[in-house]
C-alpha positions as CSV (number, residue, x, y, z in Angstrom):
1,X,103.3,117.4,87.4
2,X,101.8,116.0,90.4
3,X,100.3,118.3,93.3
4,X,100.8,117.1,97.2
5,X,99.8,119.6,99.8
6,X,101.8,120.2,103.2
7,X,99.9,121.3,105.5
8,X,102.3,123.3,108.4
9,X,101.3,124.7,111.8
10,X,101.1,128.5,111.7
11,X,104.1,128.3,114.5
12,X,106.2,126.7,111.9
13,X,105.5,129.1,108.8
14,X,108.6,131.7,109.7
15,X,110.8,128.3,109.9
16,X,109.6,128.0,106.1
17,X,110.0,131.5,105.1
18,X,113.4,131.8,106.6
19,X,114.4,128.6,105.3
20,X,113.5,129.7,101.4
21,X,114.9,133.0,101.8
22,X,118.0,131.7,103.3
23,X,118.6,128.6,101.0
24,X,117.1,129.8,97.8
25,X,115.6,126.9,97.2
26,X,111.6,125.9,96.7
27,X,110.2,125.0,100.1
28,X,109.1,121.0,97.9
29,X,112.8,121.1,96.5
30,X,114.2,120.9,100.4
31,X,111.4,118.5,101.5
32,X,111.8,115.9,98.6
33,X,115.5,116.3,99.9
34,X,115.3,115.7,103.0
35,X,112.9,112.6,102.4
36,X,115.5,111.4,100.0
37,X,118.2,111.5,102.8
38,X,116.0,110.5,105.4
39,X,114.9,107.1,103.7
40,X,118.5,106.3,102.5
41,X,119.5,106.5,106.3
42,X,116.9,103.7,107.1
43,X,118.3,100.5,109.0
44,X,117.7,97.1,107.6
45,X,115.5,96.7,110.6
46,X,113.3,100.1,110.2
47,X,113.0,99.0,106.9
48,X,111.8,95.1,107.8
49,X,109.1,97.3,110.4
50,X,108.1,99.6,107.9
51,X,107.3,96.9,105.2
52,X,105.2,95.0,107.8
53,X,103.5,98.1,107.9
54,X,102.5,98.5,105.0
55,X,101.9,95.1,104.5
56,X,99.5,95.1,107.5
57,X,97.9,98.6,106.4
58,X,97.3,97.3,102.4
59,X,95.8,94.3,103.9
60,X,93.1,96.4,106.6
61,X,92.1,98.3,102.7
62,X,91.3,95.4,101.1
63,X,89.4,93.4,103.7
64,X,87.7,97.3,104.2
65,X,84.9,96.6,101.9
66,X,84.1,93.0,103.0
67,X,81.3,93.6,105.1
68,X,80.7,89.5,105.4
69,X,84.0,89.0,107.5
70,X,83.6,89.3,111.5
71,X,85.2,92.0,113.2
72,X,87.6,90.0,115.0
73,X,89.6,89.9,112.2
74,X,90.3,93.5,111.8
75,X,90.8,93.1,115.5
76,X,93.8,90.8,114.8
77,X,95.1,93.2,112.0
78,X,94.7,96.1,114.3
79,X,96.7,94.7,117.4
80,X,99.7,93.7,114.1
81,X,99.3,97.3,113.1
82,X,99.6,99.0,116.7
83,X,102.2,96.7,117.7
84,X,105.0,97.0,114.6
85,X,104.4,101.1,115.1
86,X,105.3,99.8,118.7
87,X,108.6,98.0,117.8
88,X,109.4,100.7,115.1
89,X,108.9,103.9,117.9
90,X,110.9,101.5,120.6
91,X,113.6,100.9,117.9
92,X,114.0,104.7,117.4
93,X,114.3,105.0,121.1
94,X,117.2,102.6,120.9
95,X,115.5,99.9,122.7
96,X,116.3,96.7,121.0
97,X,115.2,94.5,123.4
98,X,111.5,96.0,123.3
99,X,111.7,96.4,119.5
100,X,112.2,92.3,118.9
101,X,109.3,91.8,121.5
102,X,106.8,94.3,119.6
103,X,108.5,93.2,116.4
104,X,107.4,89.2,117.3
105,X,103.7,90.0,118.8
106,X,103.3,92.3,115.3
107,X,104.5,89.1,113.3
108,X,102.3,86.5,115.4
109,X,99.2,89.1,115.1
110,X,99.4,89.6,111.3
111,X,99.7,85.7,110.7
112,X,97.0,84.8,112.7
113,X,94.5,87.6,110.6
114,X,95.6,86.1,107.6
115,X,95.1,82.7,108.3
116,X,91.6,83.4,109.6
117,X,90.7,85.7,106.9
118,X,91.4,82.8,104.3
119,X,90.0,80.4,106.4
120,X,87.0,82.4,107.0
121,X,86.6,83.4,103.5
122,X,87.2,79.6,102.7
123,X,84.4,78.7,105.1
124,X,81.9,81.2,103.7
125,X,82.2,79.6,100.5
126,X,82.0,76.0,101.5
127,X,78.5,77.4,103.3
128,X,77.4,79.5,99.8
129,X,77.7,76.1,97.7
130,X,76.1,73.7,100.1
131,X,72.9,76.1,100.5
132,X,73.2,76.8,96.9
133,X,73.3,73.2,96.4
């Protein structure tokens, strides 16, 4: 079986304690529950904001080890990232109006990196086989 550590605050250890004692349950039992419940209570829209996410976050790891591409583009991919956690804290809050905003700039930011990455990585090759040439 798989092993994921938890790390909890020493303030919050007599929460755990009490909460095992009182519940009878394994302290992993409660929190796969909880997750469980937690993630089946997503809205359609937290859901859309979390996927850009993680679409903008598994992007940032792959272009990670390109050293060739300029650092504007991890610029652009940054500003996506910071602004979807934007609209998905606003949305939270209950402010829809701030969340569509956030949600639009995230959008505009993450196609912008992905056009110039291709058309950057498209370039860089173009340059390779005319000096190869």
């Amino acid at each position: 079986m798989p092993n994921k550590t938890i790390y909890v605050r020493d303030s919050d250890l007599p929460l755990f304690e009490q909460a095992q004692e009182q519940l009878g349950e394994s302290v992993s039992a409660m929190f796969a529950e909880f997750l469980r419940e937690r993630v089946g209570r997503l809205s359609p829209e937290e859901n859309r904001i979390v996927a850009l996410i993680n679409q903008i976050t598994s992007a940032r790891k792959r272009l990670e080890g390109q050293g060739d591409l300029p650092a504007f583009i991890d610029g652009e991919y940054a500003e996506a990232q910071a602004s979807a956690e934007t609209a998905l804290q606003s949305l939270r809050a209950g402010e829809v109006r701030i969340t569509k905003g956030f949600f639009w700039v995230a959008n505009q930011y993450y196609e912008k990196a992905v056009r110039d990455t291709r058309e950057t990585t498209d370039l860089a090759a173009k340059l390779a086989s005319l000096v190869g040439s």
